[in-house]
N, C-alpha and C positions, 0 to 999 in steps of 0.2 A: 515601506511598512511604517504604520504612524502607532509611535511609542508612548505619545503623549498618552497619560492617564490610564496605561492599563497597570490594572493589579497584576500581579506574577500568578498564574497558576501551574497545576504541572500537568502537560501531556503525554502519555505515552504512546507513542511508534511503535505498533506492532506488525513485522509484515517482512517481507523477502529481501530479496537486493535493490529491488529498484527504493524500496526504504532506508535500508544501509548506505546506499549512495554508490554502489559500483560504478564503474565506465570512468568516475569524476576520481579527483587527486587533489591535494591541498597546493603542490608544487605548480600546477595547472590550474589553480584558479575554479577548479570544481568540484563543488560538493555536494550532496544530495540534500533533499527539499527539508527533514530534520534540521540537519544543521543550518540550512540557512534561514529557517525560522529562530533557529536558537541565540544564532547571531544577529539578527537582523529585529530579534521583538523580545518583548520583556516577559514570554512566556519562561517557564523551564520547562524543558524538552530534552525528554528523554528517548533515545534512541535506541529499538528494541529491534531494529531489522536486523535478518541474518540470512546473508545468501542462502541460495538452494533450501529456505523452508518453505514449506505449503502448509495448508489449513492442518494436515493430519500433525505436524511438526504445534502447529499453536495449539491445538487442544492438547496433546503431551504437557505443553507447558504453563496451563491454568492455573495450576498448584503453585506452581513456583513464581507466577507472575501476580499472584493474590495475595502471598505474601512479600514479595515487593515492592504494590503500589500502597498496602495499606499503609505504611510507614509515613509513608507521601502525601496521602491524602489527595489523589489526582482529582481533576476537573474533568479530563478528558479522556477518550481512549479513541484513536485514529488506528482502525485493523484497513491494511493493503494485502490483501493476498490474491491468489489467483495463477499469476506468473508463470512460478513452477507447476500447479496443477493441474494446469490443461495441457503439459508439455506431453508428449506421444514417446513412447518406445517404437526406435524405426524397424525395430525388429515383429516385437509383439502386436502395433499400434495401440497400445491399452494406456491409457490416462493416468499420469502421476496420482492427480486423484481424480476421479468421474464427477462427473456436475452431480449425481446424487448425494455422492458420499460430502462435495464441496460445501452444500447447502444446510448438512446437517453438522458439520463441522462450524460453519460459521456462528449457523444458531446456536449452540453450545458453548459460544464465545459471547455472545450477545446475551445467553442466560447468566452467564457468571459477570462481566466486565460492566452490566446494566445494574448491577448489583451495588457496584461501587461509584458509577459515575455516568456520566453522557458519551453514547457511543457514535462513531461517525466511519459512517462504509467511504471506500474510496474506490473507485472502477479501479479495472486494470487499463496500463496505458498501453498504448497502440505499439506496436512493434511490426518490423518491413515484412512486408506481403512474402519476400521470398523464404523466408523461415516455414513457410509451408509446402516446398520444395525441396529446399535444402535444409539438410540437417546444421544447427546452428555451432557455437563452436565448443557444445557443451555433449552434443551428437544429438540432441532431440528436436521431433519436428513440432514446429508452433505456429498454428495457424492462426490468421486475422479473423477469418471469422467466428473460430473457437474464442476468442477474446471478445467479439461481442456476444456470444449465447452468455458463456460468462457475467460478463456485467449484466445483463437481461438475469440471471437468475439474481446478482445481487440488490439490483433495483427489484425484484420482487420480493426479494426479504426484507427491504428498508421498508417497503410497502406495509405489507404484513406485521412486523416488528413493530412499524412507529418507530424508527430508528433515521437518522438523516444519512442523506447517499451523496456522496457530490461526484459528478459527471468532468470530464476536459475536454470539454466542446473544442476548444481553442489551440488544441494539440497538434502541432503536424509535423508530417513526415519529415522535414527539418530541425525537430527536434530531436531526432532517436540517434544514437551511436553507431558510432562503427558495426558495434558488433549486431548491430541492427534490432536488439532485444533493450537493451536499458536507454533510459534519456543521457543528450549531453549535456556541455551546460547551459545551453539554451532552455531545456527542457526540465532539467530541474530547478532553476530560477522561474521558469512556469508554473510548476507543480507549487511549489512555494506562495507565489503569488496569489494563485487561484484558492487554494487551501488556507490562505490568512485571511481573505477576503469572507470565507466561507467561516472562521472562527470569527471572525465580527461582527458576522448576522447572526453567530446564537450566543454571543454576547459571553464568549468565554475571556 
């Protein structure tokens, strides 16, 4: 990441575990895509993931997170969600939250967060095919292809919005963890990479 000559702006991370950096450890050498843009570039970045939230968890928290960044005066706002929303009850099979409920949640995020700065959607990343067989180690089933209808509705809201979406074409099955739902640190030094690349082309 090339440091030369950027001004410091402030980003904020709003988004689940795989934003938090789960699966990674500092002892290990890994940390999630936040932190290693925080370390790695002269942005400030702010870390707002919080395991186990979905979209309904970030509309909860507009209020409090409005008045947070006004203080700051952000550049940016970077929303990952998804993750947990499309996770299934193995009992019920009914969606943490449904692609309806996901779409009108995000927009919601996009009303308020567009208000204060430039918004930037980010897909969900790919997680192993068998989490749609087996329950994962959190007990919910998470299918790969629910993961792309997902992105497919979020690339239609970037659409519609005039909001920017960035895609990880580049991602593979070599990068996901153990627990086969978060990246490792393969994966998160990608997300990072691709995500800096993609704050250089809108010139933040």
């Amino acid at each position: 990441m090339n440091n030369q000559n950027r001004i410091q702006r402030n980003i904020f991370c709003l988004g689940d575990s795989v934003t938090y950096g789960v699966g990674g450890s500092l002892e290990a050498g890994i940390i999630g895509w936040p932190e290693i843009l925080k370390k790695e570039s002269a942005y400030r970045v702010y870390n707002l993931g919080i395991p186990g939230n979905t979209t309904d968890d970030l509309v909860k928290r507009l209020q409090e997170g409005i008045a947070r960044v006004k203080k700051n005066k952000p550049s940016l706002f970077i929303i990952s969600f998804g993750l947990n929303d499309l996770a299934q009850n193995t009992t019920t099979q009914e969606y943490y939250v449904d692609s309806e409920q996901f779409v009108t949640n995000i927009n919601k995020a996009i009303d308020t967060y567009s208000q204060l700065g430039t918004v930037l959607l980010l897909e969900v990343t790919p997680i192993a095919d068998i989490l749609g067989v087996e329950p994962d180690k959190y007990g919910y089933i998470r299918k790969s292809e629910d993961v792309k209808i997902y992105n497919q509705l979020l690339q239609k809201i970037s659409i519609q919005r005039q909001v920017d979406y960035l895609a990880f074409p580049g991602f593979e099955p070599r990068m996901i963890g153990d627990d086969g739902l978060h990246p490792n640190k393969l994966g998160y030094e990608y997300l990072a990479q691709i995500i800096d690349l993609k704050l250089e082309s809108l010139e933040i």
